[in-house]
N, C-alpha and C positions, 0 to 999 in steps of 0.2 A: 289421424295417424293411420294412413290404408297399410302401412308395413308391419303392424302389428299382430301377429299370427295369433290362431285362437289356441288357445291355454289346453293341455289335455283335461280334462276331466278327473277329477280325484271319487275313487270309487269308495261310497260309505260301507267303514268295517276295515278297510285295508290301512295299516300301517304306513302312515307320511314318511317318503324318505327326504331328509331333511337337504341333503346336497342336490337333491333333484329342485327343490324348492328357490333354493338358494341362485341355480341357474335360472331359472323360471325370471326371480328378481332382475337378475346381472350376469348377463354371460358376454362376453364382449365379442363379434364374432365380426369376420369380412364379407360374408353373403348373407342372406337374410335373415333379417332379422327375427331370435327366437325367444325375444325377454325382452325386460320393460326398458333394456338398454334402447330402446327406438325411441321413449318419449325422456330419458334421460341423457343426450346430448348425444348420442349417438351421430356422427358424420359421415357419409354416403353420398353417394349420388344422388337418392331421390330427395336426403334432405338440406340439399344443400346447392344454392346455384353456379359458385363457382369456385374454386378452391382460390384464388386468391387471397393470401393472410398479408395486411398490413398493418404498419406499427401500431394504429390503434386498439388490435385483438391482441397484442402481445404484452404481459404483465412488468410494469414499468422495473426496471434492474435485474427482470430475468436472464439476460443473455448477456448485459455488460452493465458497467459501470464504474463511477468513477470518484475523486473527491480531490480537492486539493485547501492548504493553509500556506502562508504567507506570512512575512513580516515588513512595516515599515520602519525606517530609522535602523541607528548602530546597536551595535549589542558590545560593551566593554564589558573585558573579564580581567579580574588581575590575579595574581599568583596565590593569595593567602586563599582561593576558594576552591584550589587543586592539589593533590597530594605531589608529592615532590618528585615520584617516578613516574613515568609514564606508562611502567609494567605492572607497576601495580593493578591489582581484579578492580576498583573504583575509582580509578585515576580518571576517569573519563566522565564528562558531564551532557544528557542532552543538549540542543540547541534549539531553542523555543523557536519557532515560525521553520523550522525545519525539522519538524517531528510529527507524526499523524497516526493515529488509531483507525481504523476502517474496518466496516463489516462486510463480509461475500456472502452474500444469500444461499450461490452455492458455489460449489467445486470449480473454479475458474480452468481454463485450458493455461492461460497465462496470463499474469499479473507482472503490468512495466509502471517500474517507480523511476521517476526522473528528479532531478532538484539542484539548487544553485546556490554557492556558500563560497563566500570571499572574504577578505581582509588583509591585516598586516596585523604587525608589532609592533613595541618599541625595543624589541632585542639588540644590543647597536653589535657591529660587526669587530668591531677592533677589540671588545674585552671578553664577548660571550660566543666565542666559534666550537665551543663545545657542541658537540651535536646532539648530546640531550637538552638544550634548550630551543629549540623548535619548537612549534605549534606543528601538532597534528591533529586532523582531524581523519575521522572514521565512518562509513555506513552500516548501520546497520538494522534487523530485520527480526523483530520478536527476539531483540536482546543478543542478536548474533550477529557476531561483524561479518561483513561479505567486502569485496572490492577492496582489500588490505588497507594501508594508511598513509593518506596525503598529506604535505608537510607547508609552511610556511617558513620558508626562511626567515634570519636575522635582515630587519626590515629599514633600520635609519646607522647613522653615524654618531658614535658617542662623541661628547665635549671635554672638553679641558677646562679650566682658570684660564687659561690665556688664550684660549680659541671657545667661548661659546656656541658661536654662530654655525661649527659645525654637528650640532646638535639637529640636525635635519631626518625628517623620515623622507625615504626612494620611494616614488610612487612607482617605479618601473618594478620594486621588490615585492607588489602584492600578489596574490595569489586570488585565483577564481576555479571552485571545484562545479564544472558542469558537467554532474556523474545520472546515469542512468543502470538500471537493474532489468532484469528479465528472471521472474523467479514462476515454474512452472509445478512446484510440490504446495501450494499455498493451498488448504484445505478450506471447508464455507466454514465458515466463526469470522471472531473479532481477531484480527491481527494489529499490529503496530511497527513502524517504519522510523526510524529517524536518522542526524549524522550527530554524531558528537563529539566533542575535543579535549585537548589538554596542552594548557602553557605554561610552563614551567616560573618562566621568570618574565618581568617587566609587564605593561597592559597588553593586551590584546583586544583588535577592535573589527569584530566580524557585521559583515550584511549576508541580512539574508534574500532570497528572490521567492521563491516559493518550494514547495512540495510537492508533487502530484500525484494520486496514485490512478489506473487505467486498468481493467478487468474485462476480460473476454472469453464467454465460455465456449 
């Protein structure tokens, strides 16, 4: 190590000052080197051949990051597992494969959440046009809704005794929520993300596609 300068000399009898010392250790400087900062990782010109940093010097989730959950298959919900307003503080339930906890290592510049949630009803149109019977669902972000609340309409045709056959659900009546977020105040800890709904009356029958979460410092 030719860059390491010679130590002043400590005189016997004189009083160590201790912050002198302490530079002596670690002083971090841009010209020559004047402390042990030269044989502890100290980078410079002389010790170093090229500055080119590629991704394998760079600590894996440092700068981004990412995570995503999924679901396969339908998710039915029927009415006796939701309270009966929809204003209600817990009227609203997560939705499994569309829900995620994630950690940020650190302080992200921006954090984009994307995700995919569909389905129908069997709300029929001719006896339940009330518009508190809708399915709505919600996103939200550490327990706080963001992007207000998307609805599904009344989704088939009720039946009679003497017309069963139009007991039919519209397939043209589903709905598909492809919502994405951009939230820039997300601090490093664990956060969690999800959409969650509430149907009133009849089944309801959601798919999910996934969750994603995307981090860039």
């Amino acid at each position: 190590m030719p860059d390491i300068t010679t130590f002043p000399a400590f005189v016997n009898g004189n009083t160590v000052n201790p912050v002198r010392i302490n530079r002596l250790i670690y002083n971090p400087t841009t010209s020559s080197p004047g402390s042990c900062e030269a044989i502890n990782g100290q980078i410079n010109k002389s010790n170093v051949d090229e500055w080119l940093v590629t991704h394998g010097m760079v600590r894996p989730r440092s700068c981004y990051g990412g995570d995503m959950v999924g679901l396969t298959g339908n998710l039915d919900y029927t009415p006796p597992v939701f309270t009966d307003s929809y204003t209600d503080s817990e009227a609203y339930l997560p939705i499994p494969g569309a829900a995620i906890s994630f950690y940020l290592p650190v302080t992200p510049k921006i954090t984009i959440i994307t995700f995919q949630v569909g389905g129908a009803n069997a709300i029929k149109f001719e006896t339940d046009e009330d518009t508190s019977n809708k399915t709505r669902l919600q996103f939200c972000i550490n327990g706080v809704s963001k992007l207000g609340t998307r609805r599904i309409s009344q989704s088939r045709h009720g039946e009679t005794l003497s017309e069963p056959h139009k007991a039919l659900r519209r397939p043209h009546r589903d709905r598909v929520w492809s919502g994405h977020y951009l939230a820039d105040d997300l601090e490093a800890g664990w956060h969690n993300a999800f959409c969650q709904v509430h149907n009133r009356k009849q089944t309801l029958r959601l798919r999910i596609r996934n969750m994603k979460v995307i981090w860039f410092t």
